[in-house]
N, C-alpha and C positions, 0 to 999 in steps of 0.2 A: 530374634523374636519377630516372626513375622505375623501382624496384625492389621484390621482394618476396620474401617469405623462402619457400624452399622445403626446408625441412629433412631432414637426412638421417639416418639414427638407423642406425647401425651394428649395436649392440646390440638384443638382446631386451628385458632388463629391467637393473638399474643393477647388478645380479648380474654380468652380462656385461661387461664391463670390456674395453677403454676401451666409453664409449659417447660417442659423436661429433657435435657438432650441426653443422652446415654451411650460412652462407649466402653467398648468391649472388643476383646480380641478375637482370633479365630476358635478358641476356646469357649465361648459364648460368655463369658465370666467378666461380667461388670468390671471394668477399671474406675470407673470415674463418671460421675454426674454432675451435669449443670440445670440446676435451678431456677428459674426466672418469675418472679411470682410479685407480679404488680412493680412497684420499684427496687426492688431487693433481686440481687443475684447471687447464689450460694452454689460453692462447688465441694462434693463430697467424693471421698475415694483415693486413689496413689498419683498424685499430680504427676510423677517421671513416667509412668506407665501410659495414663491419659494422654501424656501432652505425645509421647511416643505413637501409640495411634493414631491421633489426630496430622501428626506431622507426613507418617508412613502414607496414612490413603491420600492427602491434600496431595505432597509429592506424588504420588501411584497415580492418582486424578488427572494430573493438569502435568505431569512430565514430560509426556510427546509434545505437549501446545507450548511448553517452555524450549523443546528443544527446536521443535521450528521455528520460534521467533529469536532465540539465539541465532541459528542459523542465518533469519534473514540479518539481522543485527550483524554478526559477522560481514555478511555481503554488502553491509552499506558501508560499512567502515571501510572493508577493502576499495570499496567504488571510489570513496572521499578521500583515500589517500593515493587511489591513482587520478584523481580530479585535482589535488592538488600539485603532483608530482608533474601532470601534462600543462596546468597552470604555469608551472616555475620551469618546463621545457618550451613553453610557448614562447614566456618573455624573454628566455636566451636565445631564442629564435631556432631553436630546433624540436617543433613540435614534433608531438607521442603519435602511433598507429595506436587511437586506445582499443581498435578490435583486438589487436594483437595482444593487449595485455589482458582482456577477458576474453580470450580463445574466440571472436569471432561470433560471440551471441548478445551478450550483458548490454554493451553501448545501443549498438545498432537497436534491438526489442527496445531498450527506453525509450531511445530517441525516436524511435517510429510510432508507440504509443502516445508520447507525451505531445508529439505531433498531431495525432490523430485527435486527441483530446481535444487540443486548441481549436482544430479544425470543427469539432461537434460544436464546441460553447461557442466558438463563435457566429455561429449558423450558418457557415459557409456552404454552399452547394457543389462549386468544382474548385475553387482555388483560394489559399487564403496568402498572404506575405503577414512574416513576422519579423518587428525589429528588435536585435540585439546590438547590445554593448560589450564589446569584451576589452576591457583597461588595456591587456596588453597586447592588444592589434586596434584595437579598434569597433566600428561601427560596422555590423551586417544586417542583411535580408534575409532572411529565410523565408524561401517559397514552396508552402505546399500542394498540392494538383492533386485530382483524382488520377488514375492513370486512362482513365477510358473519358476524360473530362477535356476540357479546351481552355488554352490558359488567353487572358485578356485581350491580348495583341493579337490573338488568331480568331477570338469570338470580334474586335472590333475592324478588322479584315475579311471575316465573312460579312459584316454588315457595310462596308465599305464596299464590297464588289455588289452587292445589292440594290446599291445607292445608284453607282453607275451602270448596273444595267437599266434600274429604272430612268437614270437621264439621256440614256443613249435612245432609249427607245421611246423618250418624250419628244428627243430630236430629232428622231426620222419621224413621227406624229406632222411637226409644227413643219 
């Protein structure tokens, strides 16, 4: 039996009293009404039939948007159990290629993302270092760079050769 809900709203707003929901199959023929009429809610009609269309369009409705957050859901799970699995190869000392185990897309896009992220909030303009802990190695840096950008030791090198042009040529002055 296939049905869907076409609701009928009597009322303007919940001010207006009763306000009325009403469904009905593809057949136009009332299954079921819900009443709302000040503090009183009353339902008339075949509640297996009702509750049947109601369930049919809500599923029909929101099925694709359930199936994509499944979907993502699935993908986190998969992520968190090769996060833990390269966790438990790490501290036996034979880390994971974890590209290889998401075909060479999944790791890399977060990790460049979540980079880039830090890189925004933190208001970095060409370079930012990040420090990490990881239990079973240890302490790192991660350094991120624009790529068209200049990283500290090369911007405090151009302003060191600036220095000393300016003092060489204070010295042939004096």
């Amino acid at each position: 039996m296939k049905n869907t809900v076409a609701p009928f709203i009597a009322s303007a707003s919940l001010a207006d009293t009763p306000f009325n929901i009403v469904f009905q199959g593809n057949s136009n023929k009332q299954v079921g009404k819900i009443v709302i009429d000040k503090d009183k809610v009353t339902f008339s009609g075949d509640f297996d039939s009702a509750a049947q269309v109601f369930v049919e369009h809500i599923a029909k409705h929101w099925s694709q948007q359930w199936k994509n957050l499944e979907k993502r859901a699935n993908e986190f799970d998969r992520f968190m159990d090769a996060m833990d699995t390269a966790k438990e190869a790490l501290a036996a000392g034979t880390p994971l290629d974890l590209e290889s185990l998401f075909k060479g897309e999944m790791a890399s896009a977060m990790f460049a993302t979540m980079f880039a992220g830090e890189f925004v909030r933190s208001g970095a303009r060409n370079y930012l270092e990040l420090g990490y802990n990881v239990p079973e190695v240890g302490e790192f840096t991660v350094t991120i760079q624009r790529k068209e950008g200049k990283t500290p030791g090369e911007r405090i090198a151009e302003l060191e050769a600036v220095v000393d042009q300016r003092n060489r040529a204070r010295s042939k002055e004096e």
